[in-house]
C-alpha positions in Angstrom: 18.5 36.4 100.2 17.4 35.9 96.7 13.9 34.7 95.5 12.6 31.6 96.5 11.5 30.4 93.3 10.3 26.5 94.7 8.0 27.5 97.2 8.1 24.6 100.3 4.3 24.9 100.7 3.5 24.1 96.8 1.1 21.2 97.3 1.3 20.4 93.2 5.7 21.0 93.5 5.4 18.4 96.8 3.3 15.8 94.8 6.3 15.7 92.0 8.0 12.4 92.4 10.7 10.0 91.1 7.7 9.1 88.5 8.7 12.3 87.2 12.0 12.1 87.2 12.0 8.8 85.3 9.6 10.6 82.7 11.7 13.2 81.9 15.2 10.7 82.1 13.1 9.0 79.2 12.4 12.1 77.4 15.9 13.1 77.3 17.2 9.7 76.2 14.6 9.6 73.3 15.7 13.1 72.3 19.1 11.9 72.3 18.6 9.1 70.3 16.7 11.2 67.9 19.4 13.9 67.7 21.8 10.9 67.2 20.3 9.4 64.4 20.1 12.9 62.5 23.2 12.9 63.3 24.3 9.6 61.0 21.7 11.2 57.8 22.7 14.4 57.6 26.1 14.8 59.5 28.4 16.4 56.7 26.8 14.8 53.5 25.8 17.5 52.0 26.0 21.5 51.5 21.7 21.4 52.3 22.1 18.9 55.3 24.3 20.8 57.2 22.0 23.1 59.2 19.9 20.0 60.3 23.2 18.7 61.8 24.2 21.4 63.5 20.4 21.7 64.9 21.4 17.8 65.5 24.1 18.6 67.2 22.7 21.4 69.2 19.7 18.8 70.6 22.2 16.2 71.2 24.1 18.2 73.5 21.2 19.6 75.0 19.6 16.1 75.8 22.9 15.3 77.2 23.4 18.0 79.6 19.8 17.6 81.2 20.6 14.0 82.0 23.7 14.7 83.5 22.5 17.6 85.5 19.5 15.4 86.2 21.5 12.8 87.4 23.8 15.3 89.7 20.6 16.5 91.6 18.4 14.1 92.0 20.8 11.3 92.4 19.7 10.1 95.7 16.6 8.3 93.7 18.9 7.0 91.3 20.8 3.8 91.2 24.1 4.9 92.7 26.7 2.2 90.6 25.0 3.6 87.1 24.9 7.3 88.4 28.1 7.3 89.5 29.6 5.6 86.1 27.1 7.6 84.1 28.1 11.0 84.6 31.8 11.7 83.9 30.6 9.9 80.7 28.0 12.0 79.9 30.7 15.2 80.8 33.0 13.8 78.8 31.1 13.6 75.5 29.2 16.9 76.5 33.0 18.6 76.8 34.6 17.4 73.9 31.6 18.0 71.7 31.2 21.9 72.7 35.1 22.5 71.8 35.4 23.3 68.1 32.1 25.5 68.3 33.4 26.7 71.3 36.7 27.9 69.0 34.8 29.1 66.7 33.1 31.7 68.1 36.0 32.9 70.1 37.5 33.7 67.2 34.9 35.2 65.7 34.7 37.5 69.1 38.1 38.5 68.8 38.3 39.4 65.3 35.2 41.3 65.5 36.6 42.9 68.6 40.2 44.0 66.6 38.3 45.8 63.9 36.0 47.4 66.5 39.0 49.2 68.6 40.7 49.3 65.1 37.6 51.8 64.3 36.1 49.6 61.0 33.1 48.0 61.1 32.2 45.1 62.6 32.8 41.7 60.3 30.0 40.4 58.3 29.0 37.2 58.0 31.6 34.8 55.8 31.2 31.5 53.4 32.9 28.7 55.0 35.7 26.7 53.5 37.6 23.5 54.3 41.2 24.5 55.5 44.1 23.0 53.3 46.5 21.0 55.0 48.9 24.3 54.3 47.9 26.2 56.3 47.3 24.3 59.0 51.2 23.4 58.7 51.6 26.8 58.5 49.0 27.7 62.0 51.5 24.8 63.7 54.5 27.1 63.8 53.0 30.1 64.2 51.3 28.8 68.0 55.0 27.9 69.2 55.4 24.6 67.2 54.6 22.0 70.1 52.7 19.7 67.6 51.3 16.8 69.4 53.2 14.5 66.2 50.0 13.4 64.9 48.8 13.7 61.2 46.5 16.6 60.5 43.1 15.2 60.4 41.9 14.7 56.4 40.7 18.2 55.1 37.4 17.6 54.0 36.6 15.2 57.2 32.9 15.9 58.6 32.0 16.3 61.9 28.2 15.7 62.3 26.0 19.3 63.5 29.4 21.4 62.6 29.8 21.5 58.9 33.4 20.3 59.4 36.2 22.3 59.8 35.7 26.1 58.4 37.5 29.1 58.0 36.2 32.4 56.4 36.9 31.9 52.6 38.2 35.1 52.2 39.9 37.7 54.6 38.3 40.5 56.2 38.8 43.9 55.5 41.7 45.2 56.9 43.0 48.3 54.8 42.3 50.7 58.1 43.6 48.1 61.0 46.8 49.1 62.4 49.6 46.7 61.3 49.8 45.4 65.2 46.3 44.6 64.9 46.4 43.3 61.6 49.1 41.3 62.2 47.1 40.4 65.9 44.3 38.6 64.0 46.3 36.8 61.6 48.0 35.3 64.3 44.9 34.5 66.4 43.5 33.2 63.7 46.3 30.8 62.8 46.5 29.6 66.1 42.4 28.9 67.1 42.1 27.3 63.7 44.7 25.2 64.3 42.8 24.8 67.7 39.3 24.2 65.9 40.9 21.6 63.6 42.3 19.8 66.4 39.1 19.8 68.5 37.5 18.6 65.0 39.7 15.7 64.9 39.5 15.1 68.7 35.3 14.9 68.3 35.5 12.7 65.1 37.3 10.2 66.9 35.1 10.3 69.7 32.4 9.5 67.8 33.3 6.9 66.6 35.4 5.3 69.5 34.0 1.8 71.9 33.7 4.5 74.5 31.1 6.6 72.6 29.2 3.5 71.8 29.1 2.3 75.3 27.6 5.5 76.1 24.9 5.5 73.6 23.8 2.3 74.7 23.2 3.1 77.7 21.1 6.3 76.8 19.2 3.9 75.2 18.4 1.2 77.9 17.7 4.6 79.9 14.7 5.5 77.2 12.7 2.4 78.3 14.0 1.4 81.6 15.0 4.2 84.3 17.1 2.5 87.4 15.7 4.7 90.1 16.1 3.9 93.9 13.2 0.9 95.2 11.8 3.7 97.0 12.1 6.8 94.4 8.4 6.4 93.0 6.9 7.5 96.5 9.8 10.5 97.5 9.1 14.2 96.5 11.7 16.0 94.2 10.5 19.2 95.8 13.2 19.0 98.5 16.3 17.7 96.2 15.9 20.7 93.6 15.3 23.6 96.6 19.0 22.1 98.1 20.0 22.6 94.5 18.5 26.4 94.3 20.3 27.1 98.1 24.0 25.6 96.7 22.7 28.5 93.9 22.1 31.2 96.4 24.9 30.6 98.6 27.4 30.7 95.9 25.8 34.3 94.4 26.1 35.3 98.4 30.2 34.5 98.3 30.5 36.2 94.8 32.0 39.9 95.1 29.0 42.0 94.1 29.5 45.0 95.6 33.2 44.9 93.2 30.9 44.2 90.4 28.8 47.1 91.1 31.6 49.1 89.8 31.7 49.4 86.2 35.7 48.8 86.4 38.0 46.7 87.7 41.5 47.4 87.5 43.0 44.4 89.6 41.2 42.0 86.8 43.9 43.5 84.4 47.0 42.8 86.5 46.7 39.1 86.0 46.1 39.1 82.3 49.5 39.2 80.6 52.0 37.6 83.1 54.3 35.0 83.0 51.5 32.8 84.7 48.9 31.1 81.9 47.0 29.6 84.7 43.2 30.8 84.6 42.1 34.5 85.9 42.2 33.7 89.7 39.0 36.4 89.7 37.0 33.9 87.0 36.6 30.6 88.7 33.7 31.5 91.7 31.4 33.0 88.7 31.8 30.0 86.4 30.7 28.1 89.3 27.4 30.1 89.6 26.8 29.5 85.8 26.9 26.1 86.3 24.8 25.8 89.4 22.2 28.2 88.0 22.2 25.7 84.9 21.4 23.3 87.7 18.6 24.9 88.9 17.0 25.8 85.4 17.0 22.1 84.7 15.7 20.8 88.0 12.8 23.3 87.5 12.4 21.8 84.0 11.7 18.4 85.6 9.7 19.9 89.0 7.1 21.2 85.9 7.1 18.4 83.5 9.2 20.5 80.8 6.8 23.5 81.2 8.6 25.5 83.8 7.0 28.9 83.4 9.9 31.6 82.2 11.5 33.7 84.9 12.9 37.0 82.6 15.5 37.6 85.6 16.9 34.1 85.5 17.1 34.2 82.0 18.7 37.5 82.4 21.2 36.4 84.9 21.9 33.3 82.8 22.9 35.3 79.4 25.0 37.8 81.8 26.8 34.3 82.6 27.3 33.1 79.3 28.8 36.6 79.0 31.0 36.6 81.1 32.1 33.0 80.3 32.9 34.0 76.3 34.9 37.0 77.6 36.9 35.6 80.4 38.1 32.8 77.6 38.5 35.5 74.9 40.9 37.6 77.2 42.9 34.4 77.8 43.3 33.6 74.3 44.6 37.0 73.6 47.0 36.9 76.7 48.2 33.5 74.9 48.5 34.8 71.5 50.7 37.6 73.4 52.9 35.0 74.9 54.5 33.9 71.1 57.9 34.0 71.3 59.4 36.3 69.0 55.9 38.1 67.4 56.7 41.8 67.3 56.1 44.7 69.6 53.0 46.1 67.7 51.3 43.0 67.7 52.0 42.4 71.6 50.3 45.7 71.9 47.5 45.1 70.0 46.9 41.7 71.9 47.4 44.0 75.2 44.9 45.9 73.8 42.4 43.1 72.8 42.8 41.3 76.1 42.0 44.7 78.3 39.1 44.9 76.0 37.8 41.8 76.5 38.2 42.2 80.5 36.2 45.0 80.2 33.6 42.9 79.1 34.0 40.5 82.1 33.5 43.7 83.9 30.3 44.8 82.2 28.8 41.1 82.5 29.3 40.6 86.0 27.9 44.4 86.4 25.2 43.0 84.4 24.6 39.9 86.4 24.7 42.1 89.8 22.3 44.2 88.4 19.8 41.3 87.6 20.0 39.5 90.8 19.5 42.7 93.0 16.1 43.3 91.1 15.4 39.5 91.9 16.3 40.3 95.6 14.0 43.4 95.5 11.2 41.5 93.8 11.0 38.9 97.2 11.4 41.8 99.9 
């Protein structure tokens, strides 16, 4: 059994209660409506405002996802008919704002992975520039051609906290890459642009949609008014977040650990490149334990009034997670790119190549994760 970390017999954790919870609901909401309104000032306006938007964004997505979670665990104290319609709500806008970041950076993964088995040196940082309507035309055939039929969205369109859609401005380095890799990044990079610019378009829209607005206004009856249960005030929180630590512990307990103790896997490669684009059958019992150990981070947060004292082997665990998440969605846009009809051997090879690498890295993650939660284990006994 892992470490307890909400000790039953806490008399301060058993005097925290729905007072508490309303409190930090409040917080939240207030920091969402801050992050909002940045949002609206500096949200693609100018070259200089676009760090303070993407900070925006980053707070607005962080407000969001501690109400939501908040709402998940402690929802007995909550008004069920506004919990219930609150959350997918909250999901939704939290999921379609994470995507062209999200896209982003798995690119920028992949690339730097190429030149790393290619034997260069790993990609500097590059300027941004808007992506012409061109080559977006262009990205459109090379991922297969199913278009959805819409327009491209306008080139220099803004997303507030991203910058807008952004490409490097000017190719890496690629006089030593193979011409399967070579040819392996230009295609992966066509296709999660394309990808990016879609999730762009997908978030401006949201934005600015009756169903955004709806939510908003809500968060902001939820900064002054908190509907908590008529008996919520008086009812500790202490028991609510341990049940969310256990869901934690027993999901670590069903996780194969003693497979992630070895340092290689070789049935994690044997789904990778089939015929089958479903997700890695292997992946979907360690996202879960990300998510429920996000769970228990933020139920901490609201046990200690937002001053939840640091646990380094949490933390650990947490950034082995996040690991293993980038990975696991690298390797399966590799396996993708590899699925383009008619792309030529060497480049199939290279994405082979790419997406054993990136298992690998699932591997090491998970090894990583195992390693962290044993000391945490060792540090109880």
């Amino acid at each position: 059994m892992a470490q307890r970390h909400l000790d039953p017999t806490d008399p301060t954790a058993q005097a925290v209660t729905g007072d508490a919870l309303a409190g930090h609901l409040r917080g939240r909401a207030t920091e969402f409506l801050r992050a909002l309104r940045a949002h609206r000032e500096t949200g693609g306006v100018s070259a200089g405002g676009a760090q303070e938007s993407v900070d925006a964004a980053l707070l607005l997505r962080r407000s969001v996802r501690r109400i939501s979670a908040s709402l998940h665990t402690f929802r007995p104290l909550l008004d069920p008919d506004w919990s219930e319609e609150m959350r997918p709500e909250l999901a939704w806008l939290s999921g379609t704002l994470k995507l062209e970041h999200a896209y982003e950076a798995r690119l920028e993964r992949l690339l730097q992975a190429l030149n790393r088995l290619s034997g260069t040196a790993a990609l500097p940082a590059q300027p941004v520039a808007a992506v012409t309507v061109g080559t977006l035309t262009d990205a459109a055939g090379a991922a297969g051609g199913r278009g959805t039929g819409s327009a491209p969205a306008p080139v220099n369109a803004a997303l507030p906290g991203t910058g807008g859609p952004a490409r490097p401005a000017h190719a890496p380095e690629r006089g030593n890459l193979t011409v399967g890799a070579a040819k392996a990044g230009a295609l992966l990079e066509r296709q999660l642009t394309l990808a990016r610019t879609r999730a762009h378009s997908t978030a401006l829209q949201a934005l600015g949609s009756s169903r955004f607005h709806a939510v908003a206004d809500k968060v902001a009856l939820l900064a002054s008014e908190v509907p908590l249960t008529p008996n919520a005030t008086g009812t500790a929180l202490h028991p609510l977040a341990a049940a969310a630590e256990e869901r934690l512990t027993q999901a670590v307990a069903a996780l194969p650990l003693l497979t992630a103790g070895h340092p290689y896997n070789a049935a994690a490669l044997v789904h990778g490149l089939s015929p089958d684009p479903s997700p890695h059958p292997q992946d979907g019992p360690w996202h879960q334990v990300r998510l429920l150990l996000r769970l228990h981070r933020y139920a901490r947060e609201v046990l200690h009034g937002g001053n939840s004292p640091v646990d380094v082997r949490l933390l650990t665990a947490g950034q082995s997670l996040n690991r293993h998440r980038d990975a696991s969605e690298a390797a399966a846009a590799a396996a993708q790119a590899a699925r383009t009809p008619r792309i030529a051997p060497a480049t199939a090879y290279a994405l082979g190549v790419l997406h054993a690498d990136q298992r690998h890295e699932v591997e090491a993650a998970r090894f990583a994760f195992q390693q962290a939660w044993q000391k945490q284990t060792v540090g109880a006994s």
